[in-house]
Each structure stands twice: as C-alpha cells, then as structure tokens.
PyMOL commands that place a pseudoatom at each C-alpha (Angstrom):
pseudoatom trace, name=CA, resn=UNK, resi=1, chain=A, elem=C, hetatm=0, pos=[9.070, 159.422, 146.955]
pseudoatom trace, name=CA, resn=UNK, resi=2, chain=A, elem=C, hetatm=0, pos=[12.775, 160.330, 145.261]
pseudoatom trace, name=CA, resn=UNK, resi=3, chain=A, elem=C, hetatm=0, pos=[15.357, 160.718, 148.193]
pseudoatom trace, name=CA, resn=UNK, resi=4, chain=A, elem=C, hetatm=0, pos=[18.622, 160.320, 148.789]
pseudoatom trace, name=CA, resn=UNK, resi=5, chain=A, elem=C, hetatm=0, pos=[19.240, 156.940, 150.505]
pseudoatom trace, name=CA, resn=UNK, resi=6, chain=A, elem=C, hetatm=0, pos=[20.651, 156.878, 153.733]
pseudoatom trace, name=CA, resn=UNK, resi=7, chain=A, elem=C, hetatm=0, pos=[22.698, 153.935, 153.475]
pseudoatom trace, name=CA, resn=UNK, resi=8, chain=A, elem=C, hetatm=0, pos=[25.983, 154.959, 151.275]
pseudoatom trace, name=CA, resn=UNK, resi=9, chain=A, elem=C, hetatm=0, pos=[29.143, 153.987, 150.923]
pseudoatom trace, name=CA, resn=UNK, resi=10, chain=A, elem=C, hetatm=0, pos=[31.476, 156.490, 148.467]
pseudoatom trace, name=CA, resn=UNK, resi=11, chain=A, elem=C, hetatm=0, pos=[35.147, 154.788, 148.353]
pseudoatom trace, name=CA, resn=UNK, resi=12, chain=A, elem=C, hetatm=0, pos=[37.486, 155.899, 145.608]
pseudoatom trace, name=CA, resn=UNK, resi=13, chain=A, elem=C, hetatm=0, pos=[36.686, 153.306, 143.266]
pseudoatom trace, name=CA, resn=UNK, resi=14, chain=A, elem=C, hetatm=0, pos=[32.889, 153.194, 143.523]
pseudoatom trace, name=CA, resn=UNK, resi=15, chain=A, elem=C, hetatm=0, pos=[29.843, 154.334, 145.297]
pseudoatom trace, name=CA, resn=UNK, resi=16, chain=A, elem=C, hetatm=0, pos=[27.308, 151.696, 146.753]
pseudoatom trace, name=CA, resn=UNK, resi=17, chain=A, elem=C, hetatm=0, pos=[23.624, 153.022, 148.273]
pseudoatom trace, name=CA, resn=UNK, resi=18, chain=A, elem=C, hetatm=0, pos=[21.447, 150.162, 149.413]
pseudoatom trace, name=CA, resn=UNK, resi=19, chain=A, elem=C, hetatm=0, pos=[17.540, 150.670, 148.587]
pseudoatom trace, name=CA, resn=UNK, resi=20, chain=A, elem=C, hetatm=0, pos=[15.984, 147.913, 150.108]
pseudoatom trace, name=CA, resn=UNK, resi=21, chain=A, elem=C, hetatm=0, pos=[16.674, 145.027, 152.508]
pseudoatom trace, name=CA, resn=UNK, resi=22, chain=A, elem=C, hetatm=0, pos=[14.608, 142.294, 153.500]
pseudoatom trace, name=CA, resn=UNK, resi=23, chain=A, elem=C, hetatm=0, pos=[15.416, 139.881, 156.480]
pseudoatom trace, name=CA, resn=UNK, resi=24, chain=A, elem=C, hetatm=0, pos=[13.798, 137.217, 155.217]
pseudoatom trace, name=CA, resn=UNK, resi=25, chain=A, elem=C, hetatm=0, pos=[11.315, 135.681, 152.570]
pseudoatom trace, name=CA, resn=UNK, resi=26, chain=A, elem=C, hetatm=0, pos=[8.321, 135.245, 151.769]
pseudoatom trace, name=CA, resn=UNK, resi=27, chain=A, elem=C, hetatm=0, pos=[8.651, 139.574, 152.852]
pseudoatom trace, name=CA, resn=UNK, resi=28, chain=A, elem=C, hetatm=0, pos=[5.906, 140.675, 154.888]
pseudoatom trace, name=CA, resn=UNK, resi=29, chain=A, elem=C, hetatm=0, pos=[3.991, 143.318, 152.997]
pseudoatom trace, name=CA, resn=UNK, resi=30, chain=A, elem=C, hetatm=0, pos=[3.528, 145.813, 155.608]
pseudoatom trace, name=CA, resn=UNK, resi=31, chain=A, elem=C, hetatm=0, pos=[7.025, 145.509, 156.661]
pseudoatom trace, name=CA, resn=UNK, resi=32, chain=A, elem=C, hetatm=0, pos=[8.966, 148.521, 155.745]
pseudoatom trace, name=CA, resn=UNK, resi=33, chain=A, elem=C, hetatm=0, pos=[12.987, 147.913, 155.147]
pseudoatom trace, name=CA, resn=UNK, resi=34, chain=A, elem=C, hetatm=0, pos=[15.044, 147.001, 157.058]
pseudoatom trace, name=CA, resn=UNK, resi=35, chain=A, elem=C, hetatm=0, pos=[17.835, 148.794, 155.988]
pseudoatom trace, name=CA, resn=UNK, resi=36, chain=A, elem=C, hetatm=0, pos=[21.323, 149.107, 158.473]
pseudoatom trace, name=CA, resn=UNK, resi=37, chain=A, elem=C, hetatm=0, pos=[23.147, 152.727, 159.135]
pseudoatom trace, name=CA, resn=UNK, resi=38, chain=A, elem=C, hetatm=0, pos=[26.281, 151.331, 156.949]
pseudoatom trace, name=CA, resn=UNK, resi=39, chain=A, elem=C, hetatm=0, pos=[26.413, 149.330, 154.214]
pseudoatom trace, name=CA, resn=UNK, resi=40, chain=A, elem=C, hetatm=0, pos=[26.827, 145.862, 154.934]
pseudoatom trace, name=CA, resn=UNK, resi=41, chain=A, elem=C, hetatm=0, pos=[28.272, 143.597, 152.492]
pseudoatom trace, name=CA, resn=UNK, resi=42, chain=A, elem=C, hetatm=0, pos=[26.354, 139.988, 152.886]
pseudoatom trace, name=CA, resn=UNK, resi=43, chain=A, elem=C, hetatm=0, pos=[22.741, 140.690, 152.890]
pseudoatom trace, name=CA, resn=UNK, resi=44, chain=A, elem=C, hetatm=0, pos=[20.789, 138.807, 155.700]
pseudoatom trace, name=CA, resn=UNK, resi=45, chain=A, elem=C, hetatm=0, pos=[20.882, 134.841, 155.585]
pseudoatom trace, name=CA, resn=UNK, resi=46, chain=A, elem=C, hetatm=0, pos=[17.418, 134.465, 154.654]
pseudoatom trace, name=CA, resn=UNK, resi=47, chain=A, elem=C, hetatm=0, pos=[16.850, 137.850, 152.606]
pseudoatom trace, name=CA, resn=UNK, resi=48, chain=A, elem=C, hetatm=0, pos=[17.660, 140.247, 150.601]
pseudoatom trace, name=CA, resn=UNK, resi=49, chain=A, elem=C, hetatm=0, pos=[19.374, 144.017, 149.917]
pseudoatom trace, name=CA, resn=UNK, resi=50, chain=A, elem=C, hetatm=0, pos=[19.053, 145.913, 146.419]
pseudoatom trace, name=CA, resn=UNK, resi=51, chain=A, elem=C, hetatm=0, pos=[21.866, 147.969, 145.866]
pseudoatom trace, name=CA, resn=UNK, resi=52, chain=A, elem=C, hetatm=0, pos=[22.775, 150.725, 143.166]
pseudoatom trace, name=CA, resn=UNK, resi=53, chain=A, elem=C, hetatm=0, pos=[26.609, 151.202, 142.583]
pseudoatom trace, name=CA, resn=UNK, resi=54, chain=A, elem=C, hetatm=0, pos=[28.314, 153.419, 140.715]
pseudoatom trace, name=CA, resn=UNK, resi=55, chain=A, elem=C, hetatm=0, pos=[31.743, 153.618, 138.908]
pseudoatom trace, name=CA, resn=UNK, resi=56, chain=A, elem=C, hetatm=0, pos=[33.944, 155.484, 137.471]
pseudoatom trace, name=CA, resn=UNK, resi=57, chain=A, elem=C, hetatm=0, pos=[36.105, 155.760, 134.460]
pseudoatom trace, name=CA, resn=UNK, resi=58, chain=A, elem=C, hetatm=0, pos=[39.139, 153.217, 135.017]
pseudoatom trace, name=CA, resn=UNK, resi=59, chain=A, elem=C, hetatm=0, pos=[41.507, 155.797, 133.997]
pseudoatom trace, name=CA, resn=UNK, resi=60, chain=A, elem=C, hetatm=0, pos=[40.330, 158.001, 137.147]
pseudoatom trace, name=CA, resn=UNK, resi=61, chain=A, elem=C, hetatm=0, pos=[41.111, 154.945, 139.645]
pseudoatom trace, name=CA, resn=UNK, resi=62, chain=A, elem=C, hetatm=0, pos=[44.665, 153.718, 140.208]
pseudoatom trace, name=CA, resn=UNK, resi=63, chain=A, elem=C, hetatm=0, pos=[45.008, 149.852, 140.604]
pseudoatom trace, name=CA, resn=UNK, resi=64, chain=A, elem=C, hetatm=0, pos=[45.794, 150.167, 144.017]
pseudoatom trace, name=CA, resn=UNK, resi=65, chain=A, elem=C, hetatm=0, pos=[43.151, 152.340, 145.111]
pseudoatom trace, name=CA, resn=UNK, resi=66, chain=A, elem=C, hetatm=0, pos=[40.268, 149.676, 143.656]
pseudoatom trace, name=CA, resn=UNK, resi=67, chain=A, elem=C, hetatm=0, pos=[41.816, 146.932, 145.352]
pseudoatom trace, name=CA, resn=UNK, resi=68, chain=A, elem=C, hetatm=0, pos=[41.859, 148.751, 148.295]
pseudoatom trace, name=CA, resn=UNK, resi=69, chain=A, elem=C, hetatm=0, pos=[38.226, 149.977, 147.676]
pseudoatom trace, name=CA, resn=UNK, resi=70, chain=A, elem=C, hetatm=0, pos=[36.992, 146.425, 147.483]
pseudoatom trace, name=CA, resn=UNK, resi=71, chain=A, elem=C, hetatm=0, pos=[39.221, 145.346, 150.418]
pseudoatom trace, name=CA, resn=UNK, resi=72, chain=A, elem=C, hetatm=0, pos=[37.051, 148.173, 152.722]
pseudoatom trace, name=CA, resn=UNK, resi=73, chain=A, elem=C, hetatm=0, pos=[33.578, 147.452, 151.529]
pseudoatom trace, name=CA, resn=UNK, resi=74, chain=A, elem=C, hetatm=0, pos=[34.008, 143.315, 150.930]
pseudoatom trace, name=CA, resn=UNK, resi=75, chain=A, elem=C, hetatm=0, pos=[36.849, 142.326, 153.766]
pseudoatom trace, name=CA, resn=UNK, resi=76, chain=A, elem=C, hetatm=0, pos=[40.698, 141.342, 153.361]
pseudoatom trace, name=CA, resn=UNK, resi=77, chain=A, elem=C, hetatm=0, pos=[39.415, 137.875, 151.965]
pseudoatom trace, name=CA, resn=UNK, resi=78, chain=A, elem=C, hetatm=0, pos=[37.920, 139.558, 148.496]
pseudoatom trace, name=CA, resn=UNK, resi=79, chain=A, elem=C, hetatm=0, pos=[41.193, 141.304, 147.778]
pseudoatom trace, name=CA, resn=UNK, resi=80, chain=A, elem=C, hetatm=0, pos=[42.591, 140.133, 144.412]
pseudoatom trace, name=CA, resn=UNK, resi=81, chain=A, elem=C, hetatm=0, pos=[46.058, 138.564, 144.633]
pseudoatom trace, name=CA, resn=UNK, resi=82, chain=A, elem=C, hetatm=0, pos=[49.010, 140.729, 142.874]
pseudoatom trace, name=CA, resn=UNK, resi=83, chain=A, elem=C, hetatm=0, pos=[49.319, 138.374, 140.392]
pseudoatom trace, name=CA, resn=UNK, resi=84, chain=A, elem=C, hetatm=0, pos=[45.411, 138.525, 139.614]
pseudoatom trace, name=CA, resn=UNK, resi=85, chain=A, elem=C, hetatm=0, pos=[43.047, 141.046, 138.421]
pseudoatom trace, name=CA, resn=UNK, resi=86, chain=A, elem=C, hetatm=0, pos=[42.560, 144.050, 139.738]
pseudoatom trace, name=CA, resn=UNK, resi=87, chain=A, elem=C, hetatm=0, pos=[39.610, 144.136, 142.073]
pseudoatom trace, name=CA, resn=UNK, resi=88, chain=A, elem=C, hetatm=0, pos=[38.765, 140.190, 141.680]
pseudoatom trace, name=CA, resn=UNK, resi=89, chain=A, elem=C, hetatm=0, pos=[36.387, 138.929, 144.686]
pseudoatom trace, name=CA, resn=UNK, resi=90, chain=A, elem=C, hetatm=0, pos=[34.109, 136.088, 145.629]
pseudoatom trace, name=CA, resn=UNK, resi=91, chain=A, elem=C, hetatm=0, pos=[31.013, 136.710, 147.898]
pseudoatom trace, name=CA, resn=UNK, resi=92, chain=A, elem=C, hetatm=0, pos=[28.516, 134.256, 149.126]
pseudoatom trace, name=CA, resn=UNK, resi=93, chain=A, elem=C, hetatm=0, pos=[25.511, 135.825, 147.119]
pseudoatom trace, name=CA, resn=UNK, resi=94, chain=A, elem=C, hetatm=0, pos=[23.137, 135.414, 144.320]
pseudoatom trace, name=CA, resn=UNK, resi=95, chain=A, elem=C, hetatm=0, pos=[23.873, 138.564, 142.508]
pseudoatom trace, name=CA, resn=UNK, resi=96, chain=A, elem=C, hetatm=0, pos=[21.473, 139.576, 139.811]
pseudoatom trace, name=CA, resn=UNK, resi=97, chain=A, elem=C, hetatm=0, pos=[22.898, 143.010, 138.316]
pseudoatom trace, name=CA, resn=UNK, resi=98, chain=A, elem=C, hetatm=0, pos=[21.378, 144.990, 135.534]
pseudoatom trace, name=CA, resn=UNK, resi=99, chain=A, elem=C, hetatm=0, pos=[23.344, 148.056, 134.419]
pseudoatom trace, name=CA, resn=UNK, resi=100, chain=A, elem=C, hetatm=0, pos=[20.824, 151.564, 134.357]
pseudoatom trace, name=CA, resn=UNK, resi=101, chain=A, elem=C, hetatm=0, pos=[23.446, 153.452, 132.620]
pseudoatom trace, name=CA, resn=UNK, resi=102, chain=A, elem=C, hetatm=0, pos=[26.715, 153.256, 131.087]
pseudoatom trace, name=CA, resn=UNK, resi=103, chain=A, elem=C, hetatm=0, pos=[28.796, 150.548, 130.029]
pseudoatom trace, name=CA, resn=UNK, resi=104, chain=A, elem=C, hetatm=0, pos=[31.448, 148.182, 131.998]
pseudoatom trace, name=CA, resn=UNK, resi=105, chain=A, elem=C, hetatm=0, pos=[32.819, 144.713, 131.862]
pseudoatom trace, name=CA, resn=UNK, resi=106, chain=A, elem=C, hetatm=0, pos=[31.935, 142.025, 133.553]
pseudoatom trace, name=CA, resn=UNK, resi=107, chain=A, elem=C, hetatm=0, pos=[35.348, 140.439, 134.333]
pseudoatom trace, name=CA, resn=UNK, resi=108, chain=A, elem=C, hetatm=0, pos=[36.050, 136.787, 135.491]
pseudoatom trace, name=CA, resn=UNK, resi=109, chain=A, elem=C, hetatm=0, pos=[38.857, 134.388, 135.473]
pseudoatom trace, name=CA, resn=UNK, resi=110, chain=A, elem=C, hetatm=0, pos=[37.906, 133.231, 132.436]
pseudoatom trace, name=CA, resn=UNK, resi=111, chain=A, elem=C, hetatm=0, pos=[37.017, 135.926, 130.049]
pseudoatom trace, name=CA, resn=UNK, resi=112, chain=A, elem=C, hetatm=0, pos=[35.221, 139.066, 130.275]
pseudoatom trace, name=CA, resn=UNK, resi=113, chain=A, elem=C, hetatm=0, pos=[31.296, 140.429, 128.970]
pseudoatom trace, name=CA, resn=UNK, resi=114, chain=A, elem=C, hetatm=0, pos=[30.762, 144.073, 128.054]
pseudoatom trace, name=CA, resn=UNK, resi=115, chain=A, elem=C, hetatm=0, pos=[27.132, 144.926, 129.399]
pseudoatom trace, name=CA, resn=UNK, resi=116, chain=A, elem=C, hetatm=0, pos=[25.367, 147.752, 128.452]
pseudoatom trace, name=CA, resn=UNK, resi=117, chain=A, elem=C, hetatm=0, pos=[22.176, 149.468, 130.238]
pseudoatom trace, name=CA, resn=UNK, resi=118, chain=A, elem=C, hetatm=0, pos=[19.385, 146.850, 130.083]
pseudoatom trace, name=CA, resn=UNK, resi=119, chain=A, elem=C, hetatm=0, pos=[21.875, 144.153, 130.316]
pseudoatom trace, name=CA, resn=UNK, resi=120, chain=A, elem=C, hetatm=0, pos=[21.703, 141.459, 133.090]
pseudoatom trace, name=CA, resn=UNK, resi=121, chain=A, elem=C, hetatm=0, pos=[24.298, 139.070, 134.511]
pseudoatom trace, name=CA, resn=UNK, resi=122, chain=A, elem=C, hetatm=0, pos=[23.700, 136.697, 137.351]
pseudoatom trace, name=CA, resn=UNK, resi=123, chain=A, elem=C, hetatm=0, pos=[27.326, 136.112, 139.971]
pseudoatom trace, name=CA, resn=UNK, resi=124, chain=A, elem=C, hetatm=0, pos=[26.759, 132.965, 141.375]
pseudoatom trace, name=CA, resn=UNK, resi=125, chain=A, elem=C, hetatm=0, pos=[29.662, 133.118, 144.093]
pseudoatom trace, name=CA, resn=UNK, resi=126, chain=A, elem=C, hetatm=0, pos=[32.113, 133.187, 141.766]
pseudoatom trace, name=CA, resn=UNK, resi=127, chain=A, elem=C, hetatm=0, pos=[35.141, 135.327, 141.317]
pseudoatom trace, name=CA, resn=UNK, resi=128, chain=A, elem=C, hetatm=0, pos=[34.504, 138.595, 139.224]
pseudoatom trace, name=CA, resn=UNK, resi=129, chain=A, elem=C, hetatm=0, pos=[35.229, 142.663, 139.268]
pseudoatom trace, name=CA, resn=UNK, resi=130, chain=A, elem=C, hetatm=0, pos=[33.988, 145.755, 136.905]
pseudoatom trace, name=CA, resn=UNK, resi=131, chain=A, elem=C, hetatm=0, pos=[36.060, 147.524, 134.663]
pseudoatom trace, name=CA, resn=UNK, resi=132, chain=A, elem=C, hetatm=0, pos=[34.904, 151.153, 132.996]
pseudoatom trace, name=CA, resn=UNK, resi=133, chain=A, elem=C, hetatm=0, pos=[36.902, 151.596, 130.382]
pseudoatom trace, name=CA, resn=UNK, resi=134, chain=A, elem=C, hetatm=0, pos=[34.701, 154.737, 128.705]
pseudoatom trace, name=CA, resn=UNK, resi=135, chain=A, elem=C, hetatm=0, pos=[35.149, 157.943, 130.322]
pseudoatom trace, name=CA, resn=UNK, resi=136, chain=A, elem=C, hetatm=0, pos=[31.534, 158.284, 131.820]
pseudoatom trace, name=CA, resn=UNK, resi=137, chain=A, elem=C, hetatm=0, pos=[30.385, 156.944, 135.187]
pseudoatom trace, name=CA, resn=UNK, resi=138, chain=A, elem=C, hetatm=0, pos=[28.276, 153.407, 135.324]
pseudoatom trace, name=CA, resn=UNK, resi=139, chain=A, elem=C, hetatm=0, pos=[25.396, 153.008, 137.341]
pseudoatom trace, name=CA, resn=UNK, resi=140, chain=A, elem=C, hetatm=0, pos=[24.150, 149.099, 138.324]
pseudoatom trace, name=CA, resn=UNK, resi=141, chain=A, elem=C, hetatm=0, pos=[21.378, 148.349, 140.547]
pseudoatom trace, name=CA, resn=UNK, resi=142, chain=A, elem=C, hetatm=0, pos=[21.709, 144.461, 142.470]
pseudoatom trace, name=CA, resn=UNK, resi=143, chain=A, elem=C, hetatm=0, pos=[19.782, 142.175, 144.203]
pseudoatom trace, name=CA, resn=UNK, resi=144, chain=A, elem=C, hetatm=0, pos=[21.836, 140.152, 146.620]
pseudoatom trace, name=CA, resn=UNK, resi=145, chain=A, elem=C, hetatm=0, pos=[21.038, 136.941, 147.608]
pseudoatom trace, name=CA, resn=UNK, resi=146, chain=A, elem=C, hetatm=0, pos=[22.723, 134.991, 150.299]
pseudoatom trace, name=CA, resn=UNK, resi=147, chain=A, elem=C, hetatm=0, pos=[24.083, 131.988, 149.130]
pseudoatom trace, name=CA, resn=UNK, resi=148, chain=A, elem=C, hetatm=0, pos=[26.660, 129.080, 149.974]
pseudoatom trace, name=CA, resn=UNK, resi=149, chain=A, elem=C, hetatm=0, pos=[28.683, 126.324, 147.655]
pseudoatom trace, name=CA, resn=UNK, resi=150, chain=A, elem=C, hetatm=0, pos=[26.504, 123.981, 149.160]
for i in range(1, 150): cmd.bond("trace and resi %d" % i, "trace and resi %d" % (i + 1))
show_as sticks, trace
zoom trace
C-alpha cells in the first residue's frame, strides 16, 4: 500500500524517511517493522533500517546549512572540519545506496564518483558526503547495516 512514511526527517539540506527497520537477523517473517517515531541515525546493533533520502540542488544549500544538517541528523562527531569538505561524516554502518533518481557525487577523501539512478555504492564506515550539482532533486534509497572497525 503507497503511504507516506511516518518516520521523516526534512532538514535544509536533505530529507530522510525510513521504510523499514529490523531489530535483528535472520527477520522474523510475521514481524512487522519496527520502525521508531524519529529517525534514528545507527540502525539497531543486530539489524537493519532502509532509508530513502532526498537532496537538493547544491546551489539551493549554503555550506553552512549542510554541515549543520548533518550535524542534527548524524551528531557533533560527523561534522566535517572547516578545513574539510562540506558535509564529510563517518558512521558505523554498512551502507548499500542505490540512487532512484537524479544524479549526485559520491564524495570521499580521496576522490569523488558521479552515480546515476541504478547506480550502487557500498560506505563501509568510511568518511563520505553527497554533492548535487544539477538543479533537480536526488532521491537514494539505503540499507544500513551496523557495523564496527573491528
């Protein structure tokens, strides 16, 4: 059934709705989600939360406000440095992120990937943030894993 979900986040920079959340694996069939009234970053130690998020257009978002953005939904540890890029953060998660619609960067310390819809990339804890540089929104849907750096 097509509703709108009940678990949403819209900060200036993006908009996050979680789908599904599992507390743990193997999932019980005839469990139904388990889904919180916010959006919670880390999804539960032994499960899992699918997330869409959307973006906008770079040029609509001032520097600030993203960093800020990802400071409220990820915690004062994921905000970037000054000196680094804008909206640069680390979570412990297995993120596996296919874009529906649109086109952003992937960016990292190290380089950046334009994906476009169908494309996947996999965040393995490490450092990374989106960049829109069209002028139409981006839509991403995300499995999160919990993870650690063992």
């Amino acid at each position: 059934m097509d509703e709108t979900t009940g678990t949403r986040v819209a900060l200036p920079a993006f908009s996050v709705n979680d789908v599904w959340r599992v507390d743990a694996l193997p999932a019980v069939f005839t469990d139904g989600d388990t889904l919180e009234p916010e959006v919670e970053l880390a999804p539960p130690a032994s499960g899992l939360v699918v997330r869409l998020a959307t973006f906008p257009p770079d040029s609509e978002i001032d520097p600030a406000v993203y960093a800020a953005s990802i400071g409220k939904l990820h915690g004062e540890g994921a905000k970037a440095d000054s000196d680094e890029i804008v909206g640069l953060h680390a979570t412990e998660t297995v993120d596996i992120a296919t874009i529906i619609d649109g086109e952003i960067y992937a960016i990292y310390e190290t380089g950046e990937t334009l994906l476009r819809p169908g494309d996947t990339v996999i965040n393995r804890g490490n450092k990374h943030a989106w960049s829109n540089r069209t002028d139409k929104p981006v839509t991403m849907v995300a499995v999160m894993v919990a993870g650690t750096k063992g």
